[in-house]
Backbone as JSON Lines, residues from 0, in Angstrom:
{"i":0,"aa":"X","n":[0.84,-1.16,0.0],"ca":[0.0,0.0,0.0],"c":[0.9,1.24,0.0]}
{"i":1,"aa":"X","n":[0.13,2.1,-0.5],"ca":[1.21,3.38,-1.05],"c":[1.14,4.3,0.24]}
{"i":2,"aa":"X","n":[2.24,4.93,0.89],"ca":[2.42,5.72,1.84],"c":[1.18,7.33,1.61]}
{"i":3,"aa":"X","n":[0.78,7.32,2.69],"ca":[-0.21,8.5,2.96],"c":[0.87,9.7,2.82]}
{"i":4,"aa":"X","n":[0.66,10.69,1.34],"ca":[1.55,11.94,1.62],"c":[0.69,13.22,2.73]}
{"i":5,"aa":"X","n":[1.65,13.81,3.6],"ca":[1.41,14.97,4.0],"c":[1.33,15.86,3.73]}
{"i":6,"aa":"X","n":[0.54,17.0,3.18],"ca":[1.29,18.26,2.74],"c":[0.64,19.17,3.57]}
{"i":7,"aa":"X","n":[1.08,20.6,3.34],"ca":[1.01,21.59,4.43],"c":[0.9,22.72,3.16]}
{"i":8,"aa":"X","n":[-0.68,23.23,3.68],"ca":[-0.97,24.69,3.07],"c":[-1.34,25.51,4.13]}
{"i":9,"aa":"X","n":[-1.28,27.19,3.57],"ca":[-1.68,28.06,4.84],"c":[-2.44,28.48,3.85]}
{"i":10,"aa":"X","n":[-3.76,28.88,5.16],"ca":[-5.12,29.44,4.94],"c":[-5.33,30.55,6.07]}
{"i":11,"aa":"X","n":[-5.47,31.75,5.59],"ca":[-5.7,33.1,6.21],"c":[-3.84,32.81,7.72]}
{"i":12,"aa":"X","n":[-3.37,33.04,6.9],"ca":[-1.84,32.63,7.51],"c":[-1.86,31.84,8.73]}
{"i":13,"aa":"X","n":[-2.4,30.77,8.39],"ca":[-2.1,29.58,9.78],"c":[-2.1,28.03,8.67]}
{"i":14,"aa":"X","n":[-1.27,27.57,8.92],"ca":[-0.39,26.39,8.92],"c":[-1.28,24.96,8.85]}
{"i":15,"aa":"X","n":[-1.82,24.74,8.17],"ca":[-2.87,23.15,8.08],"c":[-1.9,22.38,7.49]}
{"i":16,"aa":"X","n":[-1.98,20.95,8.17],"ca":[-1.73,19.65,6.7],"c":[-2.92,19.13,6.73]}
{"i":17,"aa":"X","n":[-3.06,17.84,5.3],"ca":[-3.9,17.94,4.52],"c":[-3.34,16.53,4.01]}
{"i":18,"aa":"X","n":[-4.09,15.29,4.08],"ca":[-4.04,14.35,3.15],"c":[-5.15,13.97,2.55]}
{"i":19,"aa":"X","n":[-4.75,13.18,1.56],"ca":[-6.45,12.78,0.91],"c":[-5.77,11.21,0.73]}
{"i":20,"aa":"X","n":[-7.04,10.38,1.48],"ca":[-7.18,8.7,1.41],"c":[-8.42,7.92,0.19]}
{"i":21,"aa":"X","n":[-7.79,7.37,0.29],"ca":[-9.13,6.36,-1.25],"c":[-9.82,5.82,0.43]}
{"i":22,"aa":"X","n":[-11.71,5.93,-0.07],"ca":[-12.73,5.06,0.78],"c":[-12.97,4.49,-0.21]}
{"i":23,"aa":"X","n":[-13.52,4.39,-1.26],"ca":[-13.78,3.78,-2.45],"c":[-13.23,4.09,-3.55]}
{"i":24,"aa":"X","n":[-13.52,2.99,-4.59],"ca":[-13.04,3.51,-5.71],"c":[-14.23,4.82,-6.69]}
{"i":25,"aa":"X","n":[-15.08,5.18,-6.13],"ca":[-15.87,6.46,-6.11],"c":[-15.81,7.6,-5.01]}
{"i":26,"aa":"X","n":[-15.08,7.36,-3.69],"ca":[-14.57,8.31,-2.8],"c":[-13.48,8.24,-2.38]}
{"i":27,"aa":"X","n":[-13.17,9.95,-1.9],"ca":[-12.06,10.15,-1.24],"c":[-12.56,10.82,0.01]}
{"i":28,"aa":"X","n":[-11.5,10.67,0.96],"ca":[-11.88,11.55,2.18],"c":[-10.12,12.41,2.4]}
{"i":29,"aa":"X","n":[-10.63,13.79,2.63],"ca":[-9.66,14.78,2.73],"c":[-9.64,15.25,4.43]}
{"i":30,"aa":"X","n":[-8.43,14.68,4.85],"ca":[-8.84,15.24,6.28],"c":[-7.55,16.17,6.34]}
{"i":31,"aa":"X","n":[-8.09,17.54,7.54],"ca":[-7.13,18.45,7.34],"c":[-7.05,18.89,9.03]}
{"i":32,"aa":"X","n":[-5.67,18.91,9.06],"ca":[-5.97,19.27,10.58],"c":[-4.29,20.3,10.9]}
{"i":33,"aa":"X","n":[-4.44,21.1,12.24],"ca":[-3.3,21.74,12.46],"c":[-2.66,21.25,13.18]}
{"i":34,"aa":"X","n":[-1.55,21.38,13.31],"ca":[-0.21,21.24,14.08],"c":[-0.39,21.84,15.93]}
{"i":35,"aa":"X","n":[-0.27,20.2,16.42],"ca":[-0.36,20.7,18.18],"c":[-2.0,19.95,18.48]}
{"i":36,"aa":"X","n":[-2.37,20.43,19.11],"ca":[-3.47,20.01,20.09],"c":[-5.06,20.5,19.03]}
{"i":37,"aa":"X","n":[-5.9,19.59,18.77],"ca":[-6.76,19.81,18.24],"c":[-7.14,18.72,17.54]}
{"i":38,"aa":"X","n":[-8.47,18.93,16.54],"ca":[-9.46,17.96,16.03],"c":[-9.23,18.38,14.8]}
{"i":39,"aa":"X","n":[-9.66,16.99,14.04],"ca":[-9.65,17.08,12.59],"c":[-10.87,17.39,11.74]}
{"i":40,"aa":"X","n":[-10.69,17.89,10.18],"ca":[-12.02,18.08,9.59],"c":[-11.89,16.95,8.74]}
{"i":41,"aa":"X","n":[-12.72,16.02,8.26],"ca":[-12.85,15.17,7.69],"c":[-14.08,15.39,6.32]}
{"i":42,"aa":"X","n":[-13.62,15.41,5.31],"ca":[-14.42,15.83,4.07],"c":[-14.6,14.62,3.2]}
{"i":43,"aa":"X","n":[-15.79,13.92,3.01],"ca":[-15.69,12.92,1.61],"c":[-15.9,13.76,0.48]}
{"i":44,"aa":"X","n":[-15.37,13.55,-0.67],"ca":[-15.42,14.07,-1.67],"c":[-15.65,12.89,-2.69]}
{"i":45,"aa":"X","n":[-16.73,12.82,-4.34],"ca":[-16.29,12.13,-5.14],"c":[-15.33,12.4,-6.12]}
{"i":46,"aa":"X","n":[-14.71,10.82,-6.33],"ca":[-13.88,11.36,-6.92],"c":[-13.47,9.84,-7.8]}
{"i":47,"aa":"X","n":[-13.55,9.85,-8.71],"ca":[-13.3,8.41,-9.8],"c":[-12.04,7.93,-10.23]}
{"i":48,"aa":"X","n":[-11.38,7.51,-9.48],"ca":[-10.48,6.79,-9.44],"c":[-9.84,6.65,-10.6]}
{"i":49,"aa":"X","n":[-8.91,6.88,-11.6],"ca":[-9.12,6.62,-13.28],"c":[-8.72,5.02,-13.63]}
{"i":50,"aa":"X","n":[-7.78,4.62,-12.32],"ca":[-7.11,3.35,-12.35],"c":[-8.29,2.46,-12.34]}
{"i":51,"aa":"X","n":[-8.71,2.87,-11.03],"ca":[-9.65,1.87,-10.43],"c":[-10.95,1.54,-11.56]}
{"i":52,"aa":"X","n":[-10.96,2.61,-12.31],"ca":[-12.66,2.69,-12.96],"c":[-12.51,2.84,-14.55]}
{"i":53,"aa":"X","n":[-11.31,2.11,-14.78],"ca":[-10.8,2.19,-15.98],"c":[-11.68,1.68,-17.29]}
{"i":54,"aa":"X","n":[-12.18,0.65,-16.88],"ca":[-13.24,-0.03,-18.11],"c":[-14.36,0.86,-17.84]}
{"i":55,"aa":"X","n":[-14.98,1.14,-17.06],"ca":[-16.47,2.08,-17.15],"c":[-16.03,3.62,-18.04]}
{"i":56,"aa":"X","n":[-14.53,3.87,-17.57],"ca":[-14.63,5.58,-18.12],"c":[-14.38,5.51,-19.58]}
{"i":57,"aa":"X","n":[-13.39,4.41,-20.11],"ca":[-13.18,4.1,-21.17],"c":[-14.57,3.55,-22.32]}
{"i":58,"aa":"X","n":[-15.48,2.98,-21.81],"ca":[-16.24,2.25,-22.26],"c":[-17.24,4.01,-22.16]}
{"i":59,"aa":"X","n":[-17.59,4.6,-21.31],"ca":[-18.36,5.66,-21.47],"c":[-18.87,6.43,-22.89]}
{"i":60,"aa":"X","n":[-20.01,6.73,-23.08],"ca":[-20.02,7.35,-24.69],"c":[-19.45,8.77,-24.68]}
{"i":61,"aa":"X","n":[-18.29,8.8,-26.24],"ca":[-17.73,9.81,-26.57],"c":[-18.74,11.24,-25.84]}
{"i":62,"aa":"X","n":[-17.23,11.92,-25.14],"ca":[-17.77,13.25,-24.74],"c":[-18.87,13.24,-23.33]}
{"i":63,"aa":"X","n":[-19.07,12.17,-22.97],"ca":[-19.87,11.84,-21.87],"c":[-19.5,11.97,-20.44]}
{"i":64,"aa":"X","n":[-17.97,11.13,-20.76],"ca":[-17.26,11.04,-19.19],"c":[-17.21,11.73,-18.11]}
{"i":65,"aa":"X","n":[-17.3,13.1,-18.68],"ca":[-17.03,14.23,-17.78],"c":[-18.07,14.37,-16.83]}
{"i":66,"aa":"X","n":[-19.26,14.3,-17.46],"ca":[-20.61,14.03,-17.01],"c":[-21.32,13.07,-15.76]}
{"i":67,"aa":"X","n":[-20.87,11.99,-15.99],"ca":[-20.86,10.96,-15.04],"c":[-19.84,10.79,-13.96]}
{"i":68,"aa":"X","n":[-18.1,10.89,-14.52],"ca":[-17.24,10.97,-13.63],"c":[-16.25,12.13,-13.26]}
{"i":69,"aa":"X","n":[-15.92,12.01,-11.92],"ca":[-15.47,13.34,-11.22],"c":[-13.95,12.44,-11.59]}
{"i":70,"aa":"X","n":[-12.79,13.11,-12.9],"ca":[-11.54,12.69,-12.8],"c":[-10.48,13.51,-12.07]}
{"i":71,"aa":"X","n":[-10.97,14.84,-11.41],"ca":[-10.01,15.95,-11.23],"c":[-9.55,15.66,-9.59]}
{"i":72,"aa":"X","n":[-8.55,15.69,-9.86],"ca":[-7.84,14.94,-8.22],"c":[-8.07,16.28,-6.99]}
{"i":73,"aa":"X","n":[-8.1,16.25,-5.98],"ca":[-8.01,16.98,-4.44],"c":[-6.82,18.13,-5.08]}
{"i":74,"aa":"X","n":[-7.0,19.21,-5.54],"ca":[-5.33,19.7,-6.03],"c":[-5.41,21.36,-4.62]}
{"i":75,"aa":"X","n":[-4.49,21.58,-3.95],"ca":[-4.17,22.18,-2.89],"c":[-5.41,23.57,-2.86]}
{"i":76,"aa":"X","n":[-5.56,24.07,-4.15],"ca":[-6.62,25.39,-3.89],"c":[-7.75,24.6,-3.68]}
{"i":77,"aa":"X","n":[-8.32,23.01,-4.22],"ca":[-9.46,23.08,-3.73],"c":[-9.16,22.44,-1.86]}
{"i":78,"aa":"X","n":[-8.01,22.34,-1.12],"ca":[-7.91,22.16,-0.14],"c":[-8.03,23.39,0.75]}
{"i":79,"aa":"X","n":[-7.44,24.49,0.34],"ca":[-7.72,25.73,0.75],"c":[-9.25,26.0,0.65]}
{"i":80,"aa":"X","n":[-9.83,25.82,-0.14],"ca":[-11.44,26.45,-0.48],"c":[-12.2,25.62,0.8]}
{"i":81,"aa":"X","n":[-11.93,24.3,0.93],"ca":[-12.62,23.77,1.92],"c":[-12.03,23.92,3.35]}
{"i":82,"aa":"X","n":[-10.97,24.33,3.21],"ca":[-10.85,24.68,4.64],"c":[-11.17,26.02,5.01]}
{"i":83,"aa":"X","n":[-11.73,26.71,4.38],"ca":[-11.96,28.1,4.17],"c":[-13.58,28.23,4.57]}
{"i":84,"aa":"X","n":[-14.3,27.17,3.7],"ca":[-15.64,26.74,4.21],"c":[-15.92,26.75,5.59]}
{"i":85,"aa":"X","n":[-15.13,25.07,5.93],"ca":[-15.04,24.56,7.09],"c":[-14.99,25.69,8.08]}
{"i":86,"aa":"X","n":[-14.04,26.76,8.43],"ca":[-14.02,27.81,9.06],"c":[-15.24,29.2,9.09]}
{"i":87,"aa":"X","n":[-15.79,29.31,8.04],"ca":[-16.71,29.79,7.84],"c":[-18.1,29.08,8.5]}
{"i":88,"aa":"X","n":[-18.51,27.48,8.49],"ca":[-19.57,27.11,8.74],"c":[-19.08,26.63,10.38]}
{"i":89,"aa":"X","n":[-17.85,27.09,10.99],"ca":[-18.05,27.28,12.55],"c":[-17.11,25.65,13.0]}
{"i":90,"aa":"X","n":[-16.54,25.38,12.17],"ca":[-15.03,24.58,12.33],"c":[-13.83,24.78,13.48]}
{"i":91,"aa":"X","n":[-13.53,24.57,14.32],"ca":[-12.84,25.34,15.25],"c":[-11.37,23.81,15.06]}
{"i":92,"aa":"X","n":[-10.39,24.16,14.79],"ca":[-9.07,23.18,14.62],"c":[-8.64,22.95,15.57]}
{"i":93,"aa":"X","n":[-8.93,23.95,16.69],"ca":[-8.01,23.59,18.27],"c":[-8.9,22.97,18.92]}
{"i":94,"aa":"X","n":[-10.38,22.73,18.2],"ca":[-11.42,21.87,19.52],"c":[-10.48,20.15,19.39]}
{"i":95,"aa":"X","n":[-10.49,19.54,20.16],"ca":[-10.3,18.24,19.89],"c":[-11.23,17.42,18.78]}
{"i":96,"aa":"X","n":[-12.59,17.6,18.77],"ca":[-13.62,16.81,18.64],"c":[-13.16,16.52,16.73]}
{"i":97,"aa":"X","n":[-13.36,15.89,16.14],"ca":[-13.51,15.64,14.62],"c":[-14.51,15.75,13.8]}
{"i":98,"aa":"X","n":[-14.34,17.2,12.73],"ca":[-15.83,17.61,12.13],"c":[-15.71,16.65,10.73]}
{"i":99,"aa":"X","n":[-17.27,16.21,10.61],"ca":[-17.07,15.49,9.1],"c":[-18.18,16.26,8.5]}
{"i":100,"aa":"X","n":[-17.76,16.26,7.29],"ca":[-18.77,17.11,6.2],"c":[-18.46,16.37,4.81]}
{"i":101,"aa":"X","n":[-19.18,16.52,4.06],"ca":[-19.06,15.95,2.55],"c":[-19.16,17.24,1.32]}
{"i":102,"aa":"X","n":[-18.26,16.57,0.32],"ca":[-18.05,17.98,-0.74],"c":[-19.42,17.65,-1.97]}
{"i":103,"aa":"X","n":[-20.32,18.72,-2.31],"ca":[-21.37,18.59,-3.09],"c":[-20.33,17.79,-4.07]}
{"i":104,"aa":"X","n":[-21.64,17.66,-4.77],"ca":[-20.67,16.54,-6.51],"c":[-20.06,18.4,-7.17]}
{"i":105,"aa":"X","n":[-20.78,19.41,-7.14],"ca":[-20.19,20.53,-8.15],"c":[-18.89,20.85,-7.21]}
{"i":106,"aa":"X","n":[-18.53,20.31,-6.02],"ca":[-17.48,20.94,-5.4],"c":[-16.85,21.8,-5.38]}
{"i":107,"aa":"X","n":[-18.82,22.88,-5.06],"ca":[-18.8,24.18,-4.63],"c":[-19.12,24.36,-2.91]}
{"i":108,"aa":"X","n":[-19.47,23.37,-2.33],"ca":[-20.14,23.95,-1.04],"c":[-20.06,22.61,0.03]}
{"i":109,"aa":"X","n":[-19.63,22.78,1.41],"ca":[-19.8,22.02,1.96],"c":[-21.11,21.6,2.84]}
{"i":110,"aa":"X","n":[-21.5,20.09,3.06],"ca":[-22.53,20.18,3.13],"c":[-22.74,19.03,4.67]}
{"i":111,"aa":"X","n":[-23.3,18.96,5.86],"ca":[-23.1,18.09,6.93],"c":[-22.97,16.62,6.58]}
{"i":112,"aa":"X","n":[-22.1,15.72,7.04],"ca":[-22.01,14.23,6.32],"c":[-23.64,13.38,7.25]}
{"i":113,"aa":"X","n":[-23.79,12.63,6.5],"ca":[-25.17,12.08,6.51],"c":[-24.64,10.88,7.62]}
{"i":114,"aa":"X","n":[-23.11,10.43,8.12],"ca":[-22.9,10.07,9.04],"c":[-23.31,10.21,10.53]}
């Protein structure tokens, strides 16, 4: 199994890391949390695997794919945008507790996880 990368973006100048894990081969979950004492935000996002879902995207009708599958990977501004959310809809990083939320399919808006 392939090592979980870390990376580290700043949002309104404070210091988050940020990985994104495969739940399925139709989700990801992006959890982002700060450095020191505190709770994590936990985001599912879809997201289509290209490896994993190789005969369905291929087999898809011309010009269609885009339509049905989400191919565009977690890339750092949309990690910023959701942690930007997250803070906005009352996210606090130094609580201990772990917030989960899920990213709409237009992955414009965060929305409470049905968990």
């Amino acid at each position: 199994m392939a090592r979980t990368r870390i990376r580290s973006i700043v949002v309104e100048d404070i210091v988050y890391r940020w990985t994104v894990g495969l739940v399925d081969p139709r989700h990801v979950k992006v959890k982002v949390w700060r450095d020191g004492p505190g709770g994590a935000l936990e985001v599912m996002a879809i997201f289509d695997d290209p490896w994993l879902n190789f005969g369905p995207i291929i087999t898809a009708p011309a010009g269609r794919a885009a339509e049905v599958f989400e191919l565009s990977p977690i890339a750092p501004a949309l990690a910023a945008k959701i942690v930007r959310q997250a803070l906005e809809m009352g996210w606090q990083a130094h609580h201990k507790a772990t917030t989960r939320l899920q990213l709409t399919r237009d992955r414009e808006r965060l929305e409470p996880s049905p968990e």
